[in-house]
Backbone as a printed PyTorch tensor [residue, N CA C, xyz], in Angstrom:
tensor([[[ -3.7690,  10.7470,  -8.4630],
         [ -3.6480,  10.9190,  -9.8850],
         [ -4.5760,   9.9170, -10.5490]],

        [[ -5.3760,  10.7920, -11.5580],
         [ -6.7390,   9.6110, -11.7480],
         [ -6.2250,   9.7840, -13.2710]],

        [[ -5.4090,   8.9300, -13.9520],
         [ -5.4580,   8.8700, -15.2800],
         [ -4.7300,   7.5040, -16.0480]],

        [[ -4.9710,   6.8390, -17.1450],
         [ -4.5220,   5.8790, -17.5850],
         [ -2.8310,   5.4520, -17.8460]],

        [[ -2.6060,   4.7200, -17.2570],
         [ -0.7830,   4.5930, -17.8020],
         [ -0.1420,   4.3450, -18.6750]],

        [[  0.4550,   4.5890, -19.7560],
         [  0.8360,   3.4340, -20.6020],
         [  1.9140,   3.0190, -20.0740]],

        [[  2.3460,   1.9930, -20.8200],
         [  3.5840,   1.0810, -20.6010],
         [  5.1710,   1.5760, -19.9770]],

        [[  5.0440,   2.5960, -20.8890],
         [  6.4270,   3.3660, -21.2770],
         [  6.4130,   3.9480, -20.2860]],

        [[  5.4940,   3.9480, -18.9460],
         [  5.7720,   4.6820, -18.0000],
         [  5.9250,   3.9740, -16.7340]],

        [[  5.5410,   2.6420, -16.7800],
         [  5.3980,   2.0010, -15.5700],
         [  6.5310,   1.7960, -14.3430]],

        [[  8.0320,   2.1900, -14.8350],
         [  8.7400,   1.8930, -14.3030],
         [  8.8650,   3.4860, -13.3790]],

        [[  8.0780,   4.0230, -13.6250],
         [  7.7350,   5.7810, -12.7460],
         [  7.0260,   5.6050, -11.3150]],

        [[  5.8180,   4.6760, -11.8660],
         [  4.8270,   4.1670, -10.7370],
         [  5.2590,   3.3830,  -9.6850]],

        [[  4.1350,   3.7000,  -9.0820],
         [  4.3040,   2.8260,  -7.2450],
         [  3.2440,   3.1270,  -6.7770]],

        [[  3.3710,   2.0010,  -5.8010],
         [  2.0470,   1.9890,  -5.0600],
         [  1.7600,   3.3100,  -3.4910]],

        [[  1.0450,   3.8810,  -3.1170],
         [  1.1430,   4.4460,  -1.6840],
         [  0.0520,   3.8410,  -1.0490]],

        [[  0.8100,   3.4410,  -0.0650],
         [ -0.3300,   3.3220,   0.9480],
         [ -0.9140,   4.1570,   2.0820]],

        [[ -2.4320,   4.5570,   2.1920],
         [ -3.0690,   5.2250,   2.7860],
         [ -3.1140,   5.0960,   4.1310]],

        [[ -2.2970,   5.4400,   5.2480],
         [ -2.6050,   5.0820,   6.4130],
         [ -3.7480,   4.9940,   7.5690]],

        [[ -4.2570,   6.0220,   7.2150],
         [ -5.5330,   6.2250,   7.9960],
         [ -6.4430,   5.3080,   7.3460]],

        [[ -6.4600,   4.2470,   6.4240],
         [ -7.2450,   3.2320,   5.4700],
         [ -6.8150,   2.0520,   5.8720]],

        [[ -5.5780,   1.8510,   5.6600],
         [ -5.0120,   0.0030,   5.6320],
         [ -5.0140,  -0.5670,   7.3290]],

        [[ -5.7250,  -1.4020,   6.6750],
         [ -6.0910,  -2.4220,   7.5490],
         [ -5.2200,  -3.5870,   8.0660]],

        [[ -4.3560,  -3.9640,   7.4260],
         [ -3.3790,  -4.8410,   7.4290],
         [ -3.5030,  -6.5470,   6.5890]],

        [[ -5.2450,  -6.3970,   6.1830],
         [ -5.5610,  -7.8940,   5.7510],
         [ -4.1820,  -8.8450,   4.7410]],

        [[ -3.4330,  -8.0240,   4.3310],
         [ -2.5430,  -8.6220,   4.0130],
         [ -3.0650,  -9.5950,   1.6860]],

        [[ -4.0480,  -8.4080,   1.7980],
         [ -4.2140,  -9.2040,   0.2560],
         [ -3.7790,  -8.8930,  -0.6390]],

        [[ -3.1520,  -7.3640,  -0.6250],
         [ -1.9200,  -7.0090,  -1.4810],
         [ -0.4980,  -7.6960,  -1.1190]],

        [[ -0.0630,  -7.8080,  -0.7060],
         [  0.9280,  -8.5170,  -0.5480],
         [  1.0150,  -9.5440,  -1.1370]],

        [[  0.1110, -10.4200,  -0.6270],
         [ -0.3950, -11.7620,  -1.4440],
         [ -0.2290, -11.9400,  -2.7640]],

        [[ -1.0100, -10.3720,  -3.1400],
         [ -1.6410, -10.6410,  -4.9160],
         [ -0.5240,  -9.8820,  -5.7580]],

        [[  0.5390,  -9.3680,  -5.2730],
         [  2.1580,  -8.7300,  -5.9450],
         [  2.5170,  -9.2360,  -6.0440]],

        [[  2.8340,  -9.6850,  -7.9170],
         [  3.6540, -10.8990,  -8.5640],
         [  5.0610, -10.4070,  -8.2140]],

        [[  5.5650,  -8.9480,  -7.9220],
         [  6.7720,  -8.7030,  -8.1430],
         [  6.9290,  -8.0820,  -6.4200]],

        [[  6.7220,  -8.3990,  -5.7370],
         [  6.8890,  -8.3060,  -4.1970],
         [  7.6770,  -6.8670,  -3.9000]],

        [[  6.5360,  -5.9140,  -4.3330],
         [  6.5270,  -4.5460,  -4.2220],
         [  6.0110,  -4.4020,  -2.3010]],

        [[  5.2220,  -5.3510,  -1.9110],
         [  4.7270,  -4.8730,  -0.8940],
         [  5.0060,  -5.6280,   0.1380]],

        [[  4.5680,  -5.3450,   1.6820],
         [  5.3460,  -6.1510,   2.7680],
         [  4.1170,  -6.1450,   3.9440]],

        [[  4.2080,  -6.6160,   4.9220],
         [  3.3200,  -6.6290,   6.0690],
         [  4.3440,  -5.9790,   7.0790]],

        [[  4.2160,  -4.6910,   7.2050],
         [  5.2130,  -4.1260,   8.6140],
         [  4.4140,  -3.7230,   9.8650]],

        [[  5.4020,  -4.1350,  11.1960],
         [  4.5100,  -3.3440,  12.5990],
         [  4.1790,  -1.9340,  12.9550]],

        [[  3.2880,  -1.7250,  13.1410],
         [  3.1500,   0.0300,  13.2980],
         [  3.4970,   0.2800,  14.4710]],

        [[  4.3930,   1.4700,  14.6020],
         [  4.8770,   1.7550,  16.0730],
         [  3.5180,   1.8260,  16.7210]],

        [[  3.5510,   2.3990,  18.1700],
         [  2.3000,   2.0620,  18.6430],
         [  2.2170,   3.7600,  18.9240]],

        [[  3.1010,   4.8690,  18.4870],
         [  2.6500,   6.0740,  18.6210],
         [  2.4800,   6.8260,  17.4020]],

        [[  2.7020,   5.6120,  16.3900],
         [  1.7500,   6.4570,  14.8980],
         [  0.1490,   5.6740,  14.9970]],

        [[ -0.0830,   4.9050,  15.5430],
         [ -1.4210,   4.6310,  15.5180],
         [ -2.1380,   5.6760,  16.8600]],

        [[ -1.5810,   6.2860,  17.1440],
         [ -2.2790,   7.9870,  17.8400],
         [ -3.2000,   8.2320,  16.8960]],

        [[ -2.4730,   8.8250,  15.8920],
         [ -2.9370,   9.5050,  14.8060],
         [ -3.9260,   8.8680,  13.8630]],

        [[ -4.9050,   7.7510,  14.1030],
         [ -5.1560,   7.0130,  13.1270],
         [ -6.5620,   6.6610,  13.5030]],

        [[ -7.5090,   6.3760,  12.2970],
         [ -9.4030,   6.9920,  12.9310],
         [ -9.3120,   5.4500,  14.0690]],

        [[-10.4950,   5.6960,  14.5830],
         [-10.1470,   4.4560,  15.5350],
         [-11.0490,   3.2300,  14.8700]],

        [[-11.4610,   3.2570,  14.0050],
         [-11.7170,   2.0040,  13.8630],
         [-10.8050,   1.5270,  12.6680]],

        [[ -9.6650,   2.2570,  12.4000],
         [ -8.4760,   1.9070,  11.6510],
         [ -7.6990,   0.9040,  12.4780]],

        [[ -7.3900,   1.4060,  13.8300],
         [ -6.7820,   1.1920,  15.1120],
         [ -7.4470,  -0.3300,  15.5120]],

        [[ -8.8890,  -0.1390,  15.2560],
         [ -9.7020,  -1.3370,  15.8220],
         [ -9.1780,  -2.6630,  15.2210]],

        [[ -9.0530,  -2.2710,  13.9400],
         [ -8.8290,  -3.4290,  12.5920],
         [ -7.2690,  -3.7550,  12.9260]],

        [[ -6.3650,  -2.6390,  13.0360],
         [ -5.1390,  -3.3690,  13.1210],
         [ -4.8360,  -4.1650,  14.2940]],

        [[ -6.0010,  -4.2340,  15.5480],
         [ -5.5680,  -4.6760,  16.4770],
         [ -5.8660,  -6.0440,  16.2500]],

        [[ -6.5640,  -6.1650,  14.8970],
         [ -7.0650,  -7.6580,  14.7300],
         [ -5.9060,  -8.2450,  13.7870]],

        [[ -5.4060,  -7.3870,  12.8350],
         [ -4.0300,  -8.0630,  12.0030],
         [ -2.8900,  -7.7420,  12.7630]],

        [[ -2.5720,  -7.8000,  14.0930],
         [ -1.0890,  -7.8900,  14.6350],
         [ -1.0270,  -6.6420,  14.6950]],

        [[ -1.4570,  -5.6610,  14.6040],
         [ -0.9480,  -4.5400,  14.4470],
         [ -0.0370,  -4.0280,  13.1890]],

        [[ -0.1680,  -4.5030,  11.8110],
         [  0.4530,  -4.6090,  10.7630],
         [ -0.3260,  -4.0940,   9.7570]],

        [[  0.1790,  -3.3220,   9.2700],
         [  0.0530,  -2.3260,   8.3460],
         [  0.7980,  -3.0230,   6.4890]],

        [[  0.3520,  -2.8270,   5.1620],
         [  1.2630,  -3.1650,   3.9100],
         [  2.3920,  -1.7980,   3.5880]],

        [[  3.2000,  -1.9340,   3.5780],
         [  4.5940,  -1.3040,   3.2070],
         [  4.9870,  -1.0850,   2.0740]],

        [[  5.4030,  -0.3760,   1.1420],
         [  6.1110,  -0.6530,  -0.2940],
         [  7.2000,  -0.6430,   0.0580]],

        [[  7.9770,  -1.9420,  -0.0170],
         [  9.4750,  -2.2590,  -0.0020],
         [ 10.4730,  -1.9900,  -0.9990]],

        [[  9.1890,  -2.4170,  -2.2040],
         [ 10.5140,  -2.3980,  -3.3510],
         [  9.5340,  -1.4370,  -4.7660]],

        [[  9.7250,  -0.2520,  -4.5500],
         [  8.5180,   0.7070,  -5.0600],
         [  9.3380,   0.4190,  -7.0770]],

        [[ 10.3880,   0.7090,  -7.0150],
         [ 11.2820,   0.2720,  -8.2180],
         [ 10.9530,  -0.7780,  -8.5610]],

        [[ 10.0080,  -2.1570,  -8.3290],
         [  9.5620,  -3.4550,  -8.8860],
         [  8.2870,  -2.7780,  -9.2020]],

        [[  7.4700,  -1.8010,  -9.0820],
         [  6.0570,  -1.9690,  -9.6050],
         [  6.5550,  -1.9700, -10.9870]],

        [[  5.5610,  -2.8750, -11.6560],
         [  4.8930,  -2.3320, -12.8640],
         [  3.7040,  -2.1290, -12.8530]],

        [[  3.2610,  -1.7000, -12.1360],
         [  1.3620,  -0.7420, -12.2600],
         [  0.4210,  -1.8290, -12.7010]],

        [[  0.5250,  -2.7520, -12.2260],
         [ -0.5750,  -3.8360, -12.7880],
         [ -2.2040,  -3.2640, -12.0550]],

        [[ -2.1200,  -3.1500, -10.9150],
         [ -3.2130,  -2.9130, -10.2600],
         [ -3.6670,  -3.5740,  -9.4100]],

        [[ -3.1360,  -4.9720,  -9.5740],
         [ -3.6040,  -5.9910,  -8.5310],
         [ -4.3210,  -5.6950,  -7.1630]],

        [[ -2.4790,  -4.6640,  -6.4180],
         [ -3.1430,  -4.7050,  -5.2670],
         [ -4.1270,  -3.4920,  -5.2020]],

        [[ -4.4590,  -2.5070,  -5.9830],
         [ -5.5990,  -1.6160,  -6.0470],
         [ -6.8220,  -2.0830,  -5.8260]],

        [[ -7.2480,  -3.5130,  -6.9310],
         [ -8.1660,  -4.7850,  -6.8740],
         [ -8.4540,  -5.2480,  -5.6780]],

        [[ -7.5010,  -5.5790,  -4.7820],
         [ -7.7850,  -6.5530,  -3.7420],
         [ -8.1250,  -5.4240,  -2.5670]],

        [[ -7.2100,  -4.2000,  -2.0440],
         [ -7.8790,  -3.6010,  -1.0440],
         [ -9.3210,  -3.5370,  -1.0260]],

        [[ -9.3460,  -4.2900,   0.1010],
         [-11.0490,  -3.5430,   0.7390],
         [-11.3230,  -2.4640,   1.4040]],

        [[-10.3760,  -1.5430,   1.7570],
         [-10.6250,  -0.3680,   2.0170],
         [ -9.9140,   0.2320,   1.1490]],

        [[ -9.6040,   0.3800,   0.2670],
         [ -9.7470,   1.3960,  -1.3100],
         [ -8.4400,   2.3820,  -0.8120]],

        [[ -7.3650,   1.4350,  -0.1280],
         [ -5.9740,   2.2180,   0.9480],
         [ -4.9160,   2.7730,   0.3730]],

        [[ -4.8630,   1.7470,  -1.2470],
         [ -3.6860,   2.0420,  -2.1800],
         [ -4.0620,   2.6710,  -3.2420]],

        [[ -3.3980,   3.9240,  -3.6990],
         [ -3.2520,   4.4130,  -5.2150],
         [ -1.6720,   3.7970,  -5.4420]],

        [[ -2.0040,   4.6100,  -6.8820],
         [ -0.6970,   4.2800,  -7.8390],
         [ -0.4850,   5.8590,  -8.1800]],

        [[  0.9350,   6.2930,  -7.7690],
         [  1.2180,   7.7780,  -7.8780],
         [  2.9160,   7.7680,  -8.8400]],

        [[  2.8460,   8.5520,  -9.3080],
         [  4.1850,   8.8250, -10.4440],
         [  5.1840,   9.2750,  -9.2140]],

        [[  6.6290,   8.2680,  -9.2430],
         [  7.0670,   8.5730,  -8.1530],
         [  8.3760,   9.4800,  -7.9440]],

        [[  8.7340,  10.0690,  -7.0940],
         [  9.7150,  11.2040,  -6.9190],
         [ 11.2500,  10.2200,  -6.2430]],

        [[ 11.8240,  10.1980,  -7.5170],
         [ 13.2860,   9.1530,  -6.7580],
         [ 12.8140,   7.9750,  -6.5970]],

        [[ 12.9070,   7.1000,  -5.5190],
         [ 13.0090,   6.0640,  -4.6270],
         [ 12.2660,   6.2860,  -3.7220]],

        [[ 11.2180,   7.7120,  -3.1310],
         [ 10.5550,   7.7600,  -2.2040],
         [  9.3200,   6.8040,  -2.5770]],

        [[  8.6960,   6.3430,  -1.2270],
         [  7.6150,   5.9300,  -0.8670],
         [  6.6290,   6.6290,  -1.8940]]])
């Protein structure tokens, strides 16, 4: 979803993270004032599915992937949009409590 937010909506938003993208560097996490996001282990039979130099990178961060833990704390700042270096996270209008 490529469009501007206002305010009145932020408590809709959340972050997703792109799996076949995240790397695990861990700079969203970091840069979430409201600790929307997490560093979790990837089983080792969803990284099957995953390009291999996705695979390559996580073998260098632990095998750890960023998580949205607490998708109900975004407020859509963008931060961690900013900090990915592989461009892993959007911000999507969210359905319930899902991911």
């Amino acid at each position: 979803m490529n469009r501007a937010f206002d305010c009145g909506e932020i408590e809709a938003i959340a972050p997703v993270i792109d799996r076949d993208r995240c790397v695990g560097d861990s700079g969203c996490v970091a840069v979430c004032p409201h600790q929307v996001l997490a560093l979790k282990a990837v089983a080792a039979h969803d990284c099957d599915g995953l390009p291999a130099s996705t695979r390559f990178l996580l073998s260098l961060s632990q095998g750890l992937q960023a998580a949205v833990v607490a998708p109900e704390c975004c407020r859509a700042c963008g931060l961690c949009l900013a900090v990915c270096s592989q461009h892993a996270i959007t911000l999507q209008v969210r359905n319930g409590d899902a991911e």
